[in-house]
N, C-alpha and C positions, 0 to 999 in steps of 0.2 A: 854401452854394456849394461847389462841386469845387475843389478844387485839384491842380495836376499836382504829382506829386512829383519829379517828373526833366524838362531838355530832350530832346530826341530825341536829338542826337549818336550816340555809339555802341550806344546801346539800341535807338534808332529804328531805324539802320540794320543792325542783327541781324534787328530784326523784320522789315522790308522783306526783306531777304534771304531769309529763312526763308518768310515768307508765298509769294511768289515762287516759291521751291523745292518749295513742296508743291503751286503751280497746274503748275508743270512736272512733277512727278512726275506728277499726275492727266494731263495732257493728252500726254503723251509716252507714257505708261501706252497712251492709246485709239490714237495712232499706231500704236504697236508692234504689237496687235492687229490694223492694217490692215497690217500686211509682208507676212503669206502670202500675203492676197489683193490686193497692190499693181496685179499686172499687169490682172487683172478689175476689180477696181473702183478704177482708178486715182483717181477723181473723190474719193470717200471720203479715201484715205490725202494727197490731196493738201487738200483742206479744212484734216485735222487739223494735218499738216503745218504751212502756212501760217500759221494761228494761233498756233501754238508761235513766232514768229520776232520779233514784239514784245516778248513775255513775255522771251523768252532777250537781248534786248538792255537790257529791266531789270535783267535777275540781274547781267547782267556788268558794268551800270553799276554797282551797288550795290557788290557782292565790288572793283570796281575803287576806287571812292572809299574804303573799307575798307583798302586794301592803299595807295594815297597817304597817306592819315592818317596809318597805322603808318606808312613810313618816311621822311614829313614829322616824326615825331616828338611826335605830338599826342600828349598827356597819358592821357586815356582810351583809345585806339586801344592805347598802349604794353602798359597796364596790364592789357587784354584779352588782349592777346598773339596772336601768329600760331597760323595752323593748324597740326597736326603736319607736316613737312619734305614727306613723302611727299605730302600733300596740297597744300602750295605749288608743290611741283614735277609735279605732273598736273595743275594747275589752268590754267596757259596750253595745255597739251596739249589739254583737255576742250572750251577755249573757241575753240581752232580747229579741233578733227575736227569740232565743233557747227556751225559757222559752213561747214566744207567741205560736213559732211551735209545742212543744209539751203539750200542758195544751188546745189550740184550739181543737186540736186531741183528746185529754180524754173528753174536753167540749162534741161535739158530740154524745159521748158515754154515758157517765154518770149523766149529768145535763142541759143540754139546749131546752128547749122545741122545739117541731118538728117544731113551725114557723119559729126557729132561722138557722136551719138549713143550707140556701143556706147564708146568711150572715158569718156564723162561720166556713163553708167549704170554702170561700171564701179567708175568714182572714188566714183559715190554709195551702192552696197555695198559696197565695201571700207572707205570710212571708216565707215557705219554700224556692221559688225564690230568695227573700232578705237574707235569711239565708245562702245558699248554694253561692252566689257571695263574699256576707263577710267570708265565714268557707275557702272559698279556699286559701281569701289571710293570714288568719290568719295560717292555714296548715304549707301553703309554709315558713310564715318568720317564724316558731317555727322547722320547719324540722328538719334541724339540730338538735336542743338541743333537741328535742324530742330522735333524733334517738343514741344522745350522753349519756343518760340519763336513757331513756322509759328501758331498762333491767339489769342494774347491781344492782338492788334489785334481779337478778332471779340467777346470778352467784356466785357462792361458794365465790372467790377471792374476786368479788368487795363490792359483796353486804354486808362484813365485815370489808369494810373500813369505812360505818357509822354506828353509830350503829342504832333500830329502823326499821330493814330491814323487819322483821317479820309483827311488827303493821305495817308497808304501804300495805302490801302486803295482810294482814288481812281485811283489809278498803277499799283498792278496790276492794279485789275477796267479803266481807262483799255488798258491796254495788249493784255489778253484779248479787249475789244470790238474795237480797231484791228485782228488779228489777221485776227477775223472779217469786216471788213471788206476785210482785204487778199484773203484765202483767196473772199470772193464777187465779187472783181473778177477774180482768176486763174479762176477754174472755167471761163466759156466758152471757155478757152484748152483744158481740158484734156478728154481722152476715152479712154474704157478703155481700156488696152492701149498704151497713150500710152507708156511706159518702155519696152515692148518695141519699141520705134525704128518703129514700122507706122502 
């Protein structure tokens, strides 16, 4: 019979993390690829978009229970230690340009009346600029532990050394499917050239 060798606590939630981080990097990765062609096929960037907005509200639960722990004082949370300074301190910056880029984007779509339009397409290039300068340096200092991390919930051997491996894995592909289901309830909303205010 298997034995886990660890509870989830802070192990579990590295991996949740990291797992998370590598669906957002893949799914942010095909947004980005839809920016040139935003205004033509708005419908596309607006799909991927939407998808992205469950997932991003995992990462940030997770990094947030993470960051209570540590200065609740939990034992293991301690001993892990925080990120380097530069990374704590763009970390609330990253989780609201994210939150402005993507909710400015549905703004458009779903509730902003047509006056608003050249002011709220505005806000949501400008913060993407501001988002994508911060997302890189955040990338780069998590690489590593992401790339240490983002898959031994997927492999037989590791992903049994905590236990939990299942629930993470349910919660993020859980969150990628709600995504797609939000992103196919918006679409009759949207139509090409939709951002250019027409």
């Amino acid at each position: 019979m298997t034995r886990y060798k660890t509870r989830p606590g802070v192990e579990g939630n590295g991996r949740l993390t990291a797992f998370v981080a590598v669906l957002l990097l893949l799914t942010l990765f095909l947004v980005g690829l839809t920016v040139p062609i935003a205004q033509q096929n708005t419908r596309l960037h607006v799909l991927l978009g939407t998808i992205v907005i469950p997932v991003v509200f995992v990462k940030s639960a997770s990094v947030t229970w993470r960051m209570i722990r540590y200065y609740m004082g939990a034992a293991d949370y301690r001993r892990k230690g925080p990120p380097f300074i530069i990374l704590r301190l763009l970390g609330p910056v990253l989780v609201i340009l994210t939150f402005i880029l993507l909710f400015s984007g549905v703004g458009l779509i779903v509730w902003a009346p047509h006056a608003w339009y050249p002011q709220l397409s505005l806000i949501h290039k400008a913060s993407f600029v501001l988002w994508f300068l911060t997302m890189v340096i955040h990338v780069l200092g998590h690489l590593q532990e992401t790339a240490q991390h983002g898959f031994l919930d997927l492999v037989g051997r590791t992903r049994r050394q905590v236990a939990g491996a299942s629930a993470r894995l349910w919660v993020s592909m859980t969150s990628l499917a709600a995504g797609g289901v939000g992103a196919t309830l918006l679409l009759p909303y949207v139509h090409n050239g939709f951002y250019g205010g027409n």
